[in-house]
C-alpha positions in Angstrom: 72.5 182.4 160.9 75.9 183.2 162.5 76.3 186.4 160.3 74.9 188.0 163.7 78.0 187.3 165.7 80.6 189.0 165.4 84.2 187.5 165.6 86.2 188.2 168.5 89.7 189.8 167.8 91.2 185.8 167.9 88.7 184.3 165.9 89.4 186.9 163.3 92.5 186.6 163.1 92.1 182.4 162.7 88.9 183.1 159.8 91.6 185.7 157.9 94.8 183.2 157.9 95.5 181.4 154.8 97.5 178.8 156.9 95.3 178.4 159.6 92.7 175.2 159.6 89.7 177.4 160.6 90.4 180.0 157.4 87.2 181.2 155.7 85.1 178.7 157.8 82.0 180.1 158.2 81.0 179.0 161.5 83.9 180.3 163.4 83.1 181.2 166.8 84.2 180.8 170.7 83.0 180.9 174.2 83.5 184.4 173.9 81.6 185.8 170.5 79.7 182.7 170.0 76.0 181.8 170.3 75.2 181.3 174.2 72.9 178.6 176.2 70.6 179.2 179.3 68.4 177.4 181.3 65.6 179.3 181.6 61.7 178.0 183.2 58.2 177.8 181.4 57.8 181.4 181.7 60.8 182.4 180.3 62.1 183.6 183.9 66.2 182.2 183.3 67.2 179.7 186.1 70.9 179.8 184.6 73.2 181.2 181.9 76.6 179.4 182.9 77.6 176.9 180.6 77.9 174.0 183.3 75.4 175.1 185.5 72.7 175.1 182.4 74.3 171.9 181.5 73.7 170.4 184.9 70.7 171.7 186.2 69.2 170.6 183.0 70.4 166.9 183.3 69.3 167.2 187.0 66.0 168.1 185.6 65.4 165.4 183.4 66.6 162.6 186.2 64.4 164.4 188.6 61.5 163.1 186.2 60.9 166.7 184.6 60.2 167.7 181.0 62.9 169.7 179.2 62.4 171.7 176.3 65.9 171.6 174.5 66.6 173.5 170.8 68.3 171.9 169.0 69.4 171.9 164.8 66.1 171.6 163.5 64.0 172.8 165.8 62.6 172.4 169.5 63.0 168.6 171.2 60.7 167.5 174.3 62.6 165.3 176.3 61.8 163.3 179.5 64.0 160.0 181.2 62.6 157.4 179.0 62.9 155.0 182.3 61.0 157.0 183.8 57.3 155.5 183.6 56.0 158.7 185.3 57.5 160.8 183.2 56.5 159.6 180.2 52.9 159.5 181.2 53.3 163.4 181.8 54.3 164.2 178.4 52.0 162.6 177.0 49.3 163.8 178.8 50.6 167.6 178.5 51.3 166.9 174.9 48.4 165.6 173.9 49.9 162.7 172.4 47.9 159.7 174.0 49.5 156.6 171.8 52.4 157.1 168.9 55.0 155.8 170.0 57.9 158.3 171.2 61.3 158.3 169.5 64.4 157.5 171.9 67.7 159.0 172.1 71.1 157.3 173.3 75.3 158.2 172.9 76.1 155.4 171.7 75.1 151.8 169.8 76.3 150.1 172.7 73.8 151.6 174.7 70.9 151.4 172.3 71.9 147.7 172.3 71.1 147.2 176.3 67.2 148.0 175.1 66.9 146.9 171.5 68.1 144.3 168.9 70.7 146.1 166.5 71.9 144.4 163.1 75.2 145.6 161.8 72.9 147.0 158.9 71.0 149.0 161.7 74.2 149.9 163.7 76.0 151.5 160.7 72.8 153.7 159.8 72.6 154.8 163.4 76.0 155.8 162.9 75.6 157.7 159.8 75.8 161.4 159.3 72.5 161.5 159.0 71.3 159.9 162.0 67.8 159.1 161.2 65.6 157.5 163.7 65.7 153.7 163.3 62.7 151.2 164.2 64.3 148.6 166.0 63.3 145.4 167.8 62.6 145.2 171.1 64.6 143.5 173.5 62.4 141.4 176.3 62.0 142.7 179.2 63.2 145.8 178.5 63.2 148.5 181.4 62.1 151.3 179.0 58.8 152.9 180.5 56.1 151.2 178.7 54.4 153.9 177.0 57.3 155.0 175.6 56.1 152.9 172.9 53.4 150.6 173.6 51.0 148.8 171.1 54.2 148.1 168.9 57.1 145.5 168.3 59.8 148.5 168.1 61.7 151.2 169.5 62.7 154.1 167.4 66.3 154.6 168.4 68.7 157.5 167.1 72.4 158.8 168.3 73.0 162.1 169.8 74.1 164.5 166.4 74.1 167.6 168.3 77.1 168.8 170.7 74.3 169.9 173.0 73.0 166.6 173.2 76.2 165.1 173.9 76.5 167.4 177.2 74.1 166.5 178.6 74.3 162.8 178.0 77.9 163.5 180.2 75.4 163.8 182.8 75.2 160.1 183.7 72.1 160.1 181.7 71.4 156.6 179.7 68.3 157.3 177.4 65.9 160.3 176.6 62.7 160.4 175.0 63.6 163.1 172.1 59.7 164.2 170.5 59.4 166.8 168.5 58.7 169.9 169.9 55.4 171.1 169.2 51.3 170.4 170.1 50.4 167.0 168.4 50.2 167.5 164.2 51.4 170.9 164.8 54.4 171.9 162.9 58.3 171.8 164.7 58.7 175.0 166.5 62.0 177.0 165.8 61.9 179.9 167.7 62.7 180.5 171.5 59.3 183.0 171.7 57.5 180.6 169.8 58.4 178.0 172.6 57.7 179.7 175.5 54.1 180.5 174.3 53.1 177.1 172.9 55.4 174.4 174.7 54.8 176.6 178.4 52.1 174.7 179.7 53.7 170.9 178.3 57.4 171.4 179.4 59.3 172.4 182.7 62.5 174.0 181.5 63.9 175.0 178.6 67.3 174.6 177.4 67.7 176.8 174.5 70.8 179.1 173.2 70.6 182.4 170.9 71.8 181.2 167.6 68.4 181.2 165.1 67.1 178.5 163.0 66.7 179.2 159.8 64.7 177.1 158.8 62.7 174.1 161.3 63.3 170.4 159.9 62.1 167.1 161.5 64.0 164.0 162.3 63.9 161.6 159.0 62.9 157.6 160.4 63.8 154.6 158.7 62.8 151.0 159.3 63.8 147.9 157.5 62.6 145.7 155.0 64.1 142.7 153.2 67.0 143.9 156.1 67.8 146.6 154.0 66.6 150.6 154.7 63.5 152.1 154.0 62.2 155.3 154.6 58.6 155.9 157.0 59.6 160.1 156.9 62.2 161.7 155.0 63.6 164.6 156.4 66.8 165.8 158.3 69.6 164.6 156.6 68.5 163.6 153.5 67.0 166.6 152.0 67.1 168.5 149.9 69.6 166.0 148.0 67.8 165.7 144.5 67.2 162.1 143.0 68.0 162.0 139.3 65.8 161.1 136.3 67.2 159.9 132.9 65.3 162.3 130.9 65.6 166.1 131.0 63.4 168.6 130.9 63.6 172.4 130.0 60.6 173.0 132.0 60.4 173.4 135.3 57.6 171.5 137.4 56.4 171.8 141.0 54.7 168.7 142.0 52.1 169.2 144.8 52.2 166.3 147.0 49.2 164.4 149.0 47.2 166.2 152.2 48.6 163.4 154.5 52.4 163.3 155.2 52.6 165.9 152.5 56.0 166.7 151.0 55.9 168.5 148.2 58.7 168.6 145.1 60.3 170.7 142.3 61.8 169.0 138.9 64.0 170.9 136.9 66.4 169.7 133.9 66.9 166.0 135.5 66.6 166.5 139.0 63.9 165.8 141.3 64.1 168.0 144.5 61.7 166.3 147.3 60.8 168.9 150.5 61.0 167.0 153.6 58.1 166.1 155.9 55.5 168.9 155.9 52.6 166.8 157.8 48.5 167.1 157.4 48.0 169.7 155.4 44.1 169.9 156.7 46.3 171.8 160.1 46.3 175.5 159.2 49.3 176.3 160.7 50.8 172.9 158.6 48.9 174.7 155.7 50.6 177.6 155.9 54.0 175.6 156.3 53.4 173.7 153.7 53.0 177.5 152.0 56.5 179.2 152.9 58.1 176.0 152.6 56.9 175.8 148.7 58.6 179.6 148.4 61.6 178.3 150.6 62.8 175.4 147.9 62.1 177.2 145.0 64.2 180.0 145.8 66.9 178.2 146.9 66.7 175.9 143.8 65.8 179.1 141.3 63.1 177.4 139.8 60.4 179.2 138.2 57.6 175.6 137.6 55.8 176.0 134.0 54.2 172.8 134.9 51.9 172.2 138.0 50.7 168.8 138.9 48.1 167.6 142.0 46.2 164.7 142.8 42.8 164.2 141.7 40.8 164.5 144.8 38.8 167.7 144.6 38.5 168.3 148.3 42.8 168.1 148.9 44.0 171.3 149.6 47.3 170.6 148.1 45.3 170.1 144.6 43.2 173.5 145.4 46.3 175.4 146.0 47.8 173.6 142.4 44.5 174.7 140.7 45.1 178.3 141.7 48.4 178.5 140.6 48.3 181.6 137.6 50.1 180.7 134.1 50.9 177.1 134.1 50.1 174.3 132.9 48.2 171.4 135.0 48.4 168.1 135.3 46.3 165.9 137.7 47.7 162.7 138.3 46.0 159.7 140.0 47.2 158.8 143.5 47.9 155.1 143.4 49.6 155.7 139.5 51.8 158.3 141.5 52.8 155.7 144.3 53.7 153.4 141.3 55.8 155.8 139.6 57.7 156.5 142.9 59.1 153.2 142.5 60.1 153.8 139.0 61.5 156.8 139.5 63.8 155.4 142.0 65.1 152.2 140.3 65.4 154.3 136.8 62.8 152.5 135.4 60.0 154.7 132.4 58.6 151.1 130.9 55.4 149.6 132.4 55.3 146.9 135.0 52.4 145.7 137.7 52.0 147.9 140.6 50.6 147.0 143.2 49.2 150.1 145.5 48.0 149.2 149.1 46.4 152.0 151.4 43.7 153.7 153.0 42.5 156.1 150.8 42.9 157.9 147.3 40.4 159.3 144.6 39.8 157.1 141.7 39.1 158.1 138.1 35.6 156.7 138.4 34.9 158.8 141.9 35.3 156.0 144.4 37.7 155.9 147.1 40.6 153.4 146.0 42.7 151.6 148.1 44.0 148.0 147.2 44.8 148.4 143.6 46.5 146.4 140.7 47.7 148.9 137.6 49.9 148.2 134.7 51.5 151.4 134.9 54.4 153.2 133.7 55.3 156.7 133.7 53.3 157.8 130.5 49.8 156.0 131.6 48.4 153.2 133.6 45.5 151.3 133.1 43.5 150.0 136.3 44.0 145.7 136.3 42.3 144.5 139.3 41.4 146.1 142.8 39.6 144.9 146.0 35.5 144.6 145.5 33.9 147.5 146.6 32.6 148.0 150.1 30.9 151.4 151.5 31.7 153.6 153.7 29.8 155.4 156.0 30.2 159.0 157.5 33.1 160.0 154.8 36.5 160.7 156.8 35.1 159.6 159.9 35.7 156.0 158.6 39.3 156.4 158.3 39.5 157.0 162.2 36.5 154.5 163.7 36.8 150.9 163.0 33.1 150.3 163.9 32.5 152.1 159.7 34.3 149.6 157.5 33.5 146.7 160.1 30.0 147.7 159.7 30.3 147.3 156.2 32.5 144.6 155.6 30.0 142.2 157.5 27.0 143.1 155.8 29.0 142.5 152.2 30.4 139.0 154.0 27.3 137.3 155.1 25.1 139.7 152.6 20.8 138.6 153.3 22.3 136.3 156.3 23.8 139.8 158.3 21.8 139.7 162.0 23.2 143.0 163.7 22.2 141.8 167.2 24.4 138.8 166.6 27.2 141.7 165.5 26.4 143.9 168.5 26.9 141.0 170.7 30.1 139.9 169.2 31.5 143.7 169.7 30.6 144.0 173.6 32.8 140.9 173.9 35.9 142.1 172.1 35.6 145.3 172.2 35.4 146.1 175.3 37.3 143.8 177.5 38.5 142.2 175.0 37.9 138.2 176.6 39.7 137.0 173.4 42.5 138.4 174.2 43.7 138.8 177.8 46.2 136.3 179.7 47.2 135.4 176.7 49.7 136.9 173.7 51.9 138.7 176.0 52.1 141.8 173.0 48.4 142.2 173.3 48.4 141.9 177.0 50.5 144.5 177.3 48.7 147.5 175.3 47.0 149.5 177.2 43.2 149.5 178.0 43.0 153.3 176.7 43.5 151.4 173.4 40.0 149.6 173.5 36.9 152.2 173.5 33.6 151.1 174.0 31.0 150.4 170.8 27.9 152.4 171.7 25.2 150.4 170.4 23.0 153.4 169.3 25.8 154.5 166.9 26.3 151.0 165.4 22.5 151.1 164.6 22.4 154.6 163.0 25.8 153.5 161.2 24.4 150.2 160.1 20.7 152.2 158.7 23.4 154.8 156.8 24.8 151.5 155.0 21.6 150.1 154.4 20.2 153.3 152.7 23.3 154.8 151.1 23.0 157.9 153.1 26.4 159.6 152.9 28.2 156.5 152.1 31.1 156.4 149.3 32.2 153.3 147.5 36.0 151.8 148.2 38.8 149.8 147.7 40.2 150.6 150.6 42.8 147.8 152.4 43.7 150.2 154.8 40.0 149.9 156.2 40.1 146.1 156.2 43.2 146.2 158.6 41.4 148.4 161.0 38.3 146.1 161.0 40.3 143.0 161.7 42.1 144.9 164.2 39.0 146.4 166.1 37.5 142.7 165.7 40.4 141.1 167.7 39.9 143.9 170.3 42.9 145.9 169.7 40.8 148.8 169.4 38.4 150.5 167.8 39.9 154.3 166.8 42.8 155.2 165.2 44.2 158.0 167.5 46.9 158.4 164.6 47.5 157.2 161.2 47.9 153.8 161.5 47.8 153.1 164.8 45.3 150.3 164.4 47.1 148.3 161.4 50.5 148.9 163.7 49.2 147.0 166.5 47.6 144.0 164.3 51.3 143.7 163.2 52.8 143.9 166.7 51.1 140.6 168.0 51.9 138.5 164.8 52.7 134.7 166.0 55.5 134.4 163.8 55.5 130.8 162.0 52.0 130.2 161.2 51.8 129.6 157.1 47.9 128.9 158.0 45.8 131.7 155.6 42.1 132.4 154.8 40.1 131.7 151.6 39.5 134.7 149.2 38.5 134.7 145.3 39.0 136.7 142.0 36.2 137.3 140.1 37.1 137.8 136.3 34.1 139.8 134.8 34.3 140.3 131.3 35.2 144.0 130.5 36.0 145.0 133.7 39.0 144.9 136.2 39.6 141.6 138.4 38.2 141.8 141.5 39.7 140.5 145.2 36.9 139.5 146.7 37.5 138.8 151.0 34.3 137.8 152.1 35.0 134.2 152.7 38.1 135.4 155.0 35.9 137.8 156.8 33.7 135.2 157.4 36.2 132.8 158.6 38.4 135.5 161.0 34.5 135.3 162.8 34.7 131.9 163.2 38.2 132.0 164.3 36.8 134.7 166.9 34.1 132.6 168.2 36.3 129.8 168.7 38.6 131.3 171.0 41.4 131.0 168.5 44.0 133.1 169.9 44.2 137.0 168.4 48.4 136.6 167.7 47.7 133.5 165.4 44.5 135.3 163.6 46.4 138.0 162.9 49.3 136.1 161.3 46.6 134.2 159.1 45.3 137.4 158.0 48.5 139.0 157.1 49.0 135.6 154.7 45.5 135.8 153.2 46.2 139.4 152.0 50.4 138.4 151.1 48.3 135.7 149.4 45.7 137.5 147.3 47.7 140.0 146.4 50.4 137.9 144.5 47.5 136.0 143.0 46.8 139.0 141.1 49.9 139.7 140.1 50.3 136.2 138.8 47.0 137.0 136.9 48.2 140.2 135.8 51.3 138.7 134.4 49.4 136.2 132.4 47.4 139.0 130.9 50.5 141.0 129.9 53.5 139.0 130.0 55.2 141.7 132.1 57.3 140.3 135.4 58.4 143.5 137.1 55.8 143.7 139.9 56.3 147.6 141.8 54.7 147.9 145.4 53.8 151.1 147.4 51.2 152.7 149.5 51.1 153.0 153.0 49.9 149.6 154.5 53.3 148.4 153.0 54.8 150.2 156.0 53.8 147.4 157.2 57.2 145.1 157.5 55.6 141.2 157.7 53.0 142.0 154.8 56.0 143.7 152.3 58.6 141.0 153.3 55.7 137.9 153.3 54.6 139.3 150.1 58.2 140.2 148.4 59.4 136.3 149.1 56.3 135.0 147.4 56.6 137.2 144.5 60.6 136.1 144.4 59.2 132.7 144.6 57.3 132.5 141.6 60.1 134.5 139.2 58.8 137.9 139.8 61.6 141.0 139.9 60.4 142.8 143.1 60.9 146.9 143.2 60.0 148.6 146.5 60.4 152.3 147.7 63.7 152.8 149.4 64.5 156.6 148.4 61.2 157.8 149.6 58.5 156.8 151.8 56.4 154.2 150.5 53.6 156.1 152.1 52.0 159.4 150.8 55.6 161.1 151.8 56.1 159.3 148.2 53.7 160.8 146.4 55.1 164.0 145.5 58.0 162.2 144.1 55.8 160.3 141.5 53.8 163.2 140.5 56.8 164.7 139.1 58.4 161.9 137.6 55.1 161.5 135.6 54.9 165.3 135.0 58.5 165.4 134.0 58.7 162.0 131.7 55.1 163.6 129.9 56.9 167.0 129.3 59.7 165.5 128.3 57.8 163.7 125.4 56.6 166.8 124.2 59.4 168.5 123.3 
């Protein structure tokens, strides 16, 4: 994208010199014939043009409490003082982004230390190259607004990696909130035009310059687990670097990813290219994305796929468009198998071992809704071991965002002819509206914000409740992604999950570390069929818990051990069936850091080799990746 400008007579002379250090280098450019900034407002009307005066004014902006739109590498960044409590509330009220947490931006570690705990692990990865956002402990009393991140444990830091950044940083500002600059679920916008008609009405200023992005790319975000990196979104910096399989293939595959978190990925001879973030495909504009992003890759990567594999669900879009691809061959692969093979993929690994897939939702082979699973898989088949008992849910996709669904459910399958609604409806006025159980107590709790907490409307819990009781619209699942949200809505956390996750996030904030107290579960071995993890004793028991005033912080803690708990119980069962010891976990609730590390050190306990995602999300962003590998090792056998 600097093909446009045209060297100046000095910078020519520099690009053309053999002995010169800037000879041949593309990028060559100066004040004079180089790409330009200005200030301009949120009508496009410029304020400035002159380096320091855009430079200033801008930083004055942002001090002043305003919202700055500022283009960066990737795309467009909305940035706001992050002390600035006012300011934050602004942007998220213009944004449209009510509750996920905003990422942070600082010039140096010393400074992200003043406001957050930073490992020398941490503090060389903010450092990197690549500078990824890192999640990173909170520091008490920190004097970062509030909602820059509330309902959480963390701060998601990164460095400055853009001169433009460091500028205005100059400016005597400490810390930034840098969010990416678009509507909420929208795709990154690129393009100054773009900017000025979508991001007018959220942002004051903009700070942009004339040089075009070629193509928009998100910031990548890592946390930590076992203290070692793993990715939550892989994306600047880290793609499109391939990751390499043993086994080659002549044919080339395109592997079409999940709806949620989509990335999508091309395999060619031994290579497995993964696209970065694309987002919910179910957005149009993240549709289309998700489109010319597919077309992007593959030309740049001259691969022409002969293979074509989806997921199973018939409604995804990504499997519709995989479907209508002309002249290939398809391959539909199951979405918890493909979270499994991620893993293998990544450590090198085509032999079976026990997977273990935790999340909210996939489509089964039998047409249920899986989410808590236990395979023997490797990347040629997998057979289905164990999984949570079955619950129902009502009002399809609703469930995944209103906690009052799989509550609903999960207390009618816990205390079965015994259920007494009124006694349910009671229990939810009390914690889940002003949450009694909760307040001038756990200080985490305390400190998330009542928006958090809607109100139950008793009418909808008794048509929900009749919809359970008759099977109308209701679909079967394994679902531990649910089961989170219940215990979470049940502590008075909340009861909607304004963003993926948001729900299971906050259970996690307000863990009181150093309980080793858990609930009672059981595994019911049918003959002929997979084991089954069966929580209704640990439903009933949270309840009591409840009703007893126990404090939220500790229940939570107990119920992150129960499910750290039951899960390595069927591994251990799993391993007596099949002698295998290599135990694989992935699926999004082991995003979740106490569950993955609780669960890892138990495993480790009992002799267990423990593989875990650290390449690729261990969320849907993974999914792609284990598509192909699956696609790739089957091909490969076939030739």
């Amino acid at each position: 994208t600097m093909s446009v400008f045209e060297m100046c007579d000095n910078c020519a002379a520099q690009y053309t010199d053999v002995s010169d250090r800037r000879f041949h280098a593309q990028p060559v450019a100066c004040a004079a014939c180089g790409p330009k900034i200005r200030l301009t407002d949120n009508t496009g009307k410029t304020i400035t043009s002159q380096t320091e005066k855009v430079i200033a004014e801008a930083a004055r902006l942002l001090l002043a409490g305003k919202i700055v739109a500022i283009k960066g590498i990737g795309g467009f960044h909305l940035a706001v003082d992050a002390l600035n409590s006012q300011a934050v509330q602004r942007l998220r009220r213009r944004k449209r982004r009510d509750h996920k947490p905003f990422a942070i931006m600082a010039t140096s570690i010393e400074r992200v230390k003043e406001y957050a705990i930073v490992s020398g692990v941490a503090e060389r990865l903010l450092g990197s190259p690549q500078s990824p956002i890192v999640l990173l402990p909170k520091k008490p009393d920190s004097p970062i607004a509030p909602l820059v991140a509330e309902g959480v444990d963390t701060y998601g830091f990164m460095l400055c990696y853009a001169p433009l950044r460091y500028l205005l940083f100059a400016q005597n500002i400490k810390v930034l909130v840098m969010t990416s600059g678009n509507i909420s679920d929208e795709p990154l916008i690129c393009k100054n035009e773009l900017a000025l008609e979508r991001l007018g009405h959220v942002a004051d200023a903009f700070l942009i310059h004339n040089r075009e992005i070629y193509r928009q790319v998100d910031d990548s975000i890592l946390h930590f687990v076992d203290e070692q990196p793993a990715f939550l979104r892989r994306a600047r910096g880290y793609v499109p670097t391939p990751i390499l399989m043993k086994n080659s293939c002549r044919r080339d595959i395109f592997a079409a990813g999940a709806d949620l978190k989509n990335t999508f990925c091309f395999a060619r001879q031994n290579q497995l290219i993964c696209s970065e973030h694309i987002g919910d495909l179910e957005d149009a504009e993240v549709y289309h994305h998700y489109i010319d992003s597919i077309e992007h890759l593959r030309g740049l990567f001259e691969v022409e796929p002969k293979i074509v594999v989806c997921d199973l669900h018939p409604g995804y879009l990504s499997t519709r468009y995989a479907l209508s691809t002309p002249d290939v061959k398809i391959i539909q692969v199951q979405h918890h198998w493909a979270h499994i093979a991620s893993v293998l993929v990544e450590h090198g690994l085509e032999e079976p071992v026990i997977g273990l897939a935790a999340d909210g939702t996939g489509y089964g082979t039998d047409g249920a809704i899986w989410g808590c699973e236990c395979l023997i898989a490797s990347l040629e088949k997998f057979e289905r071991f164990g999984h949570l008992s079955y619950y129902s849910l009502a009002g399809g996709d609703k469930a995944s965002k209103e906690a009052i669904r799989p509550a609903l459910s999960l207390l009618r399958k816990a205390y079965g002819d015994d259920f007494d609604l009124d006694k349910f409806i009671s229990l939810l006025e009390r914690i889940g509206t002003t949450c009694h159980s909760c307040e001038g107590r756990n200080p985490e709790i305390k400190a998330i914000d009542s928006r958090l907490r809607g109100n139950y409307k008793i009418g909808n819990i008794k048509i929900i409740s009749e919809q359970l009781e008759k099977g109308v619209n209701c679909v079967e699942t394994s679902s531990l992604g649910r089961v989170f949200d219940t215990v979470a809505a049940m502590l008075g956390l909340g009861n909607y999950n304004n963003f993926d996750a948001q729900l299971p996030m906050a259970l996690e904030a307000i863990i009181e570390n150093g309980i080793e107290e858990s609930y009672g579960f059981e595994l019911i071995n049918k003959t002929g069929k997979p084991l089954q993890l069966d929580l209704d004793k640990m439903t009933r028991q949270i309840i009591n818990d409840i009703q007893n005033d126990r404090l939220p912080a500790a229940i939570s803690a107990k119920f992150h051990n129960t499910i750290a708990a039951a899960l390595l119980e069927m591994a251990i069962a799993a391993r007596e069936s099949t002698k295998l010891n290599t135990v694989a976990l992935s699926g999004g609730v082991f995003c979740n850091r106490y569950l993955i590390n609780r669960l890892a050190n138990l495993l480790k306990q009992n002799d267990f080799s423990v593989l875990i995602n650290r390449k690729v999300p261990s969320n849907d962003g993974g999914i792609s990746l284990g598509q192909a590998a699956i696609a790739k090792y089957l091909a490969s056998r076939e030739l």
